[in-house]
C-alpha positions in Angstrom: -196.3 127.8 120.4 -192.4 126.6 119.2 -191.1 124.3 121.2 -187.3 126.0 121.5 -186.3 129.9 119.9 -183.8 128.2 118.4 -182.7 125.2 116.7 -179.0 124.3 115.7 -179.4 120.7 113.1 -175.7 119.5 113.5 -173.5 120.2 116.7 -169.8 120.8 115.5 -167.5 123.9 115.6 -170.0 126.9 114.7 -173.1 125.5 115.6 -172.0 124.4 119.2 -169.7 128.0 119.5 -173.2 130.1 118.6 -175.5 128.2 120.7 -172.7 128.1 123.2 -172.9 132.2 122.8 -176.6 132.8 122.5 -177.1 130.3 125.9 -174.4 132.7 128.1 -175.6 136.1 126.7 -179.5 135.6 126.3 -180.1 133.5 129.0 -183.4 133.1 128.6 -183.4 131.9 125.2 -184.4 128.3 124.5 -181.7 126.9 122.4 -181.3 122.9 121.4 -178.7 121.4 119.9 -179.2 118.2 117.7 -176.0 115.9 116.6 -175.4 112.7 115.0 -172.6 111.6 116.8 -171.7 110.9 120.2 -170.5 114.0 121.5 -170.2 117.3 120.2 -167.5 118.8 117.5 -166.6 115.1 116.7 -162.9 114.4 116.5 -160.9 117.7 115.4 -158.7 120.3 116.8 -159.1 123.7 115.8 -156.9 126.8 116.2 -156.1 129.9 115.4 -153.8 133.2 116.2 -154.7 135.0 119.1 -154.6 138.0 117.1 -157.2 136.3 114.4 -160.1 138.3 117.2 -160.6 141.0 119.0 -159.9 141.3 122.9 -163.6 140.7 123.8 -163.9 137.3 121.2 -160.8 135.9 123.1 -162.1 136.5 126.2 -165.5 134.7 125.9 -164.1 132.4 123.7 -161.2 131.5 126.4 -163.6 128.7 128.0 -163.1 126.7 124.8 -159.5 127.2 124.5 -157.3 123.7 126.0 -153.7 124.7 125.1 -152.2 128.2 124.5 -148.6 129.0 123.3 -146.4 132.3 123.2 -145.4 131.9 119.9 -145.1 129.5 117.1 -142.1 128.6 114.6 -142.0 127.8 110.7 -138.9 125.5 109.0 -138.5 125.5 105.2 -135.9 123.7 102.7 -134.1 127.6 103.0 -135.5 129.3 106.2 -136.2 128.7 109.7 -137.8 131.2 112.0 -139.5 132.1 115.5 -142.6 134.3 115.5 -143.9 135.9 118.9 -148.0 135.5 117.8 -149.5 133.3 120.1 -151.2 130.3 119.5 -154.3 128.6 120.4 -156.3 125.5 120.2 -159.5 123.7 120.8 -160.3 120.1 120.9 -163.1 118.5 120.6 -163.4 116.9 123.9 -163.4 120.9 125.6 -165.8 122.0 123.0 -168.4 119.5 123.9 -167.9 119.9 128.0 -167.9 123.8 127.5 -171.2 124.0 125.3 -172.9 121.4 127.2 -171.9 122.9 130.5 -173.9 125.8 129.0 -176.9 124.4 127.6 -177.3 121.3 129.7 -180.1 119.0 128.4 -181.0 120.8 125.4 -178.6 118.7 123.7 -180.0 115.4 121.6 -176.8 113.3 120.5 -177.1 110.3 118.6 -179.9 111.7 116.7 -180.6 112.0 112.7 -182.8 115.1 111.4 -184.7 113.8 108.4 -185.4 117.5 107.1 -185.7 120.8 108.3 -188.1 124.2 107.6 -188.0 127.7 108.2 -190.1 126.2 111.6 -189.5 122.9 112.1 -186.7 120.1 112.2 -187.9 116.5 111.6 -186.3 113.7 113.5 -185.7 110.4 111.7 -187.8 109.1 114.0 -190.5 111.4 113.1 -190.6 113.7 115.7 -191.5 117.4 114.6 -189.6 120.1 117.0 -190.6 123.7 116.4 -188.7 127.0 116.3 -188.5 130.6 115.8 -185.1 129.7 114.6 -183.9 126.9 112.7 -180.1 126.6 112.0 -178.5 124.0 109.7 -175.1 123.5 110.5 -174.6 119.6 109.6 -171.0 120.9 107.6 -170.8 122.0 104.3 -172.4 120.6 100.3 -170.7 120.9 97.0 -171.5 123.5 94.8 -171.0 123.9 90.9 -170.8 128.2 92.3 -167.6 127.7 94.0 -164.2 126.5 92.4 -161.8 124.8 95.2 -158.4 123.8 95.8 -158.1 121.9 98.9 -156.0 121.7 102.4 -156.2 117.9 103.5 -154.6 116.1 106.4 -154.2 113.0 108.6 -152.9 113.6 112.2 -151.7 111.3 114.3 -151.5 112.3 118.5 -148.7 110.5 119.9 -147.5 109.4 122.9 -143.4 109.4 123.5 -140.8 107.6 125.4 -139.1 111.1 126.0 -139.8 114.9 125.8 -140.2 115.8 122.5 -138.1 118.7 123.5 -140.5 121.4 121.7 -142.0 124.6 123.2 -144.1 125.8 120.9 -146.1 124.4 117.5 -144.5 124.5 114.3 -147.3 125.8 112.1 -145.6 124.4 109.2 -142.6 122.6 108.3 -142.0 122.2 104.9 -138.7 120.0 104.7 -139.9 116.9 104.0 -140.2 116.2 100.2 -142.7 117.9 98.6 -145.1 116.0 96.8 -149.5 115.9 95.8 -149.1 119.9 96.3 -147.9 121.5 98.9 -146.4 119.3 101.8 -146.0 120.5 105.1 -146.5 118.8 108.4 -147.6 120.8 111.4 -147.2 119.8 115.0 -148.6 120.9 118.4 -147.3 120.1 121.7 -149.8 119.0 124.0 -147.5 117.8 126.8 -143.4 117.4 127.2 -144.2 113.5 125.8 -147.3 114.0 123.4 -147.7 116.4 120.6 -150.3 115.7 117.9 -148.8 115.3 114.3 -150.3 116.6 110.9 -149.1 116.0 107.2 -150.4 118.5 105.2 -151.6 119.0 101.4 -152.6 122.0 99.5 -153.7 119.4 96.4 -155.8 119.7 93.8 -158.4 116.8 94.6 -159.4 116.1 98.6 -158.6 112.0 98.2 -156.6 111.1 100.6 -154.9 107.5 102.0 -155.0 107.6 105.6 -152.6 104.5 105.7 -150.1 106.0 103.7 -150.3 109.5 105.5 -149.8 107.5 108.9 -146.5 105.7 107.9 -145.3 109.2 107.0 -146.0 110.7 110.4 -144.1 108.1 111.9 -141.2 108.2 109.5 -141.4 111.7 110.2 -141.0 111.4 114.2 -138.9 109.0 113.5 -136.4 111.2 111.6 -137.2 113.7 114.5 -135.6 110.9 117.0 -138.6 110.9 119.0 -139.6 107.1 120.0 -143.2 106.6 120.2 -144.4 104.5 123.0 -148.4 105.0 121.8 -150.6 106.4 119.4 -153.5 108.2 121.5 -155.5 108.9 118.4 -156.2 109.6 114.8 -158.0 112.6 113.2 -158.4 113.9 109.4 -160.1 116.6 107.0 -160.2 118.4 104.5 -160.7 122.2 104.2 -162.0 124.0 101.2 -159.4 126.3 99.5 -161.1 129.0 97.5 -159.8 129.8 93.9 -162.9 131.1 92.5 -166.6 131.2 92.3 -170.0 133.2 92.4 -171.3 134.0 95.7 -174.7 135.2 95.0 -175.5 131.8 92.9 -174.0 129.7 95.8 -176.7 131.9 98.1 -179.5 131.4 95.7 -179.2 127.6 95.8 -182.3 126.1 96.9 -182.1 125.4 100.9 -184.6 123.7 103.4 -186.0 127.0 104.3 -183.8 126.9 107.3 -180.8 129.7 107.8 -177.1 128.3 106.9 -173.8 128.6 109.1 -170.2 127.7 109.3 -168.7 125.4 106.3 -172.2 125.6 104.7 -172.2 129.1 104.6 -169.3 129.4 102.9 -167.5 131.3 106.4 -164.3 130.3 106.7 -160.5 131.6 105.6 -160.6 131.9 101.9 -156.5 130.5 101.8 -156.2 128.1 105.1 -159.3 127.2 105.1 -159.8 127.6 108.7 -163.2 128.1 110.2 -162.7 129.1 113.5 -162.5 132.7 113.8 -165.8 133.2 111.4 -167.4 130.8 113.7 -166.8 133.3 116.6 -167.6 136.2 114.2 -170.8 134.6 113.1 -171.9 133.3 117.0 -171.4 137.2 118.5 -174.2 138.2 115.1 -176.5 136.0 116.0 -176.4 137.0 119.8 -176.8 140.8 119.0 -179.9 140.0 116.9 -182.7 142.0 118.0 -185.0 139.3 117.6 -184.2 135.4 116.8 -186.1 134.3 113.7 -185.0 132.3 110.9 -185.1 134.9 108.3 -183.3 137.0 110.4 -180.5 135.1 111.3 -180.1 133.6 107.3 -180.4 137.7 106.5 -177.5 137.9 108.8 -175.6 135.6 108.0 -175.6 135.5 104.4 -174.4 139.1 104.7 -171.6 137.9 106.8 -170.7 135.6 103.9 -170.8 138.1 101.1 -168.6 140.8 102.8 -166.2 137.8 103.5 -166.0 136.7 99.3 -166.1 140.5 98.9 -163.1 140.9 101.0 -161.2 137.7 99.8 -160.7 138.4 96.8 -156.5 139.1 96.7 -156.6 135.7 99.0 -158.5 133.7 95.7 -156.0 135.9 93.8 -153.4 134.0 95.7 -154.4 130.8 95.8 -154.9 131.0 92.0 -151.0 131.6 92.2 -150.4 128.6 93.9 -152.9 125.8 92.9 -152.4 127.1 89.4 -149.3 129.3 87.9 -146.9 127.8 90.2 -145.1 124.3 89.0 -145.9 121.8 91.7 -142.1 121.8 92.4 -142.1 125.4 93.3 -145.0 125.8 95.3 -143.0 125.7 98.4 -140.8 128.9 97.6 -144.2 130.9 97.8 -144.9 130.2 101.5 -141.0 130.0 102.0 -141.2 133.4 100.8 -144.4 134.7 102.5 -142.3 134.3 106.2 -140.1 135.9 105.6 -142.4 139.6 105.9 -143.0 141.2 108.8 -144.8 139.6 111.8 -147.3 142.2 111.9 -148.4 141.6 108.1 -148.2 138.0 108.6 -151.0 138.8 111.8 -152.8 140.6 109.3 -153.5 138.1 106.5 -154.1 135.4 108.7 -157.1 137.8 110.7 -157.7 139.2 107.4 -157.1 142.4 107.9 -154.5 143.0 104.8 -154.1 146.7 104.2 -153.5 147.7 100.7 -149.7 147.9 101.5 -149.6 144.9 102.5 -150.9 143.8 99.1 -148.4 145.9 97.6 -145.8 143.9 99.9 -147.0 140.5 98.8 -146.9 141.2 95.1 -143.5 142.8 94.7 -140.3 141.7 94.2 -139.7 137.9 93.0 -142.6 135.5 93.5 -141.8 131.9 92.2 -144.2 132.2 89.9 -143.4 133.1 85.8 -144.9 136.8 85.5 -147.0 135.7 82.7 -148.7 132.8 84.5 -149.3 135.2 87.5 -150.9 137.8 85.1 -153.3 135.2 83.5 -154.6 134.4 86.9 -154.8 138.2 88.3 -159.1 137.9 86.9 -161.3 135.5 88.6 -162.5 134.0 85.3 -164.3 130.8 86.1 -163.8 128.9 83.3 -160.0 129.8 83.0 -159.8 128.4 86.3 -162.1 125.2 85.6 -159.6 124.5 82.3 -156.7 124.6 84.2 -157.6 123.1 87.6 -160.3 120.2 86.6 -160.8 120.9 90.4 -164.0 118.7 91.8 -166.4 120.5 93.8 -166.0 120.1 98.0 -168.6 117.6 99.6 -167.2 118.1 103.5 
């Protein structure tokens, strides 16, 4: 007899949201949650648009959700502008009280897995739990299958001597000089005297100096006249751009036997990199699974996968535009120019939901980008991409 139905190895955003979402709709279901760390979801904010899910995702998703905004704001070199979509974010601290609120004791922190099965996760310390279900969600491996770009940060939460004097985040501000890639920092207000600061990198290699990324959030508060009193705390990442690749080699990898989710199931926004919304796609498929086996829920979820590369395909289109057939120096122009469309297109490629208008819209009129280095990256040919990028492959 399995100790547990269901076993998620690693506890951070999509494990802890589908166990989470199992726990409250299948009540009876065993469900155990193994991390590494201390607490659950580690150190990270996540967010997303409001319209990125339906009505019913935001609703039993709402638990998790620790600030909300009605509306959001964008500033570049040769645009500003205010945009109604609302806003939300997650923090680590609510993710862990919300899950474990949920599961209570069928959490184990602080603990290594040593392997995992189709049946059976392996403590370090030897241990053998059983499952119907196992579930490796310990964040994502490189993969010769996939070519990347990548979106890295260091953010800084600050405490100030005076209201910041914002009301809502600035998803991206691109006036500060332009360098590695893409530059722009992004900035959420937590409070009237804290807002959590992030320079931002769409670069070709995820290396980043967390010391040099830190004196440039400061310099850029600084420039913002806003005296810091504290810093609260540091975060960081780096998010997998995709550019390219083969999804049914990256599925046919050999795997513990156990099924995959999140970053290491290749489920997250093809351009922004952004996990979240999959993460709640992928938790409500696992909870309407008839029955909760492994190779039912890898079936599942490697079909979620697919249908996502299958559907990305103008986003790696995109991102071959700007990682690739833009000059460095120019890069900024594209998303300078991409705000400047409707809100409800906007909406529509961050949920993505792009219709073939949309496309249309994106492609015409005058893209910074020469017409014969866009046409040269219009075909997802690997080693075109591979000769051009000398991209490295993403190891989390």
């Amino acid at each position: 007899m399995p100790n547990y139905d269901v076993i998620f190895a690693g506890g951070g955003l999509s494990s802890s949201l589908a166990a989470y979402r199992l726990k409250t709709s299948r009540p009876d279901a065993n469900v155990l949650v193994i991390e590494s760390g201390p607490t659950l979801g580690g150190n990270h904010t996540w967010s997303l648009h409001r319209t990125d899910l339906t009505p019913e995702q935001n609703k039993w998703l709402s638990p998790f959700i620790r600030y909300c905004w009605d509306g959001q704001q964008v500033r570049f070199p040769g645009y500003e502008r205010s945009l109604s979509t609302q806003y939300q974010s997650i923090t680590s601290e609510r993710m862990h009280s919300v899950t474990a609120g949920a599961l209570g004791n069928a959490i184990l922190l602080n603990t290594q897995v040593r392997s995992l099965g189709e049946a059976e996760v392996v403590l370090e310390n030897g241990e053998t739990l059983t499952a119907r279900c196992v579930i490796d969600g310990r964040g994502p491996v490189a993969s010769r299958h996939l070519d990347l770009g990548f979106q890295k940060f260091a953010g800084l939460e600050l405490q100030l001597n005076q209201p910041h004097g914002l009301a809502k985040p600035t998803i991206m501000d691109a006036t500060p000089s332009q360098d590695d890639g893409y530059r722009f920092v992004y900035t959420l207000p937590f409070s009237e005297e804290t807002v959590l600061i992030e320079d931002t990198y769409y670069a070709n290699g995820p290396a980043l100096d967390r010391e040099v990324l830190h004196r440039k959030i400061l310099d850029y508060a600084a420039r913002r006249n806003w005296s810091v009193s504290n810093v609260i705390r540091s975060e960081e990442g780096t998010l997998p751009i995709l550019l390219g690749g083969d999804i049914d080699r990256f599925w046919s990898e050999g795997g513990s036997g156990a099924a995959r989710i999140g970053l290491r199931a290749c489920l997250f926004h093809p351009t922004t990199g952004y996990s979240l919304p999959d993460a709640v796609r992928t938790a409500d498929a696992l909870a309407a699974l008839p029955e909760l086996t492994t190779q039912g829920a890898a079936a599942r979820i490697e079909a979620l996968s697919k249908q996502l590369w299958k559907r990305g395909g103008f986003y790696r289109m995109l991102n071959r535009f700007l990682f690739l057939a833009a000059k460095p120096e120019r890069r900024v122009e594209i998303m300078q120019r991409f705000y400047t469309f409707h809100e409800p297109l906007i909406e529509r490629f961050y949920a993505g939901r792009l219709t073939p208008a949309d496309k249309a819209r994106i492609l015409v009129g005058r893209p910074p980008v020469s017409v014969f280095s866009a046409l040269g990256m219009m075909r997802e040919n690997r080693k075109q991409i591979a000769r051009l990028s000398k991209l490295s492959n993403y190891n989390g």
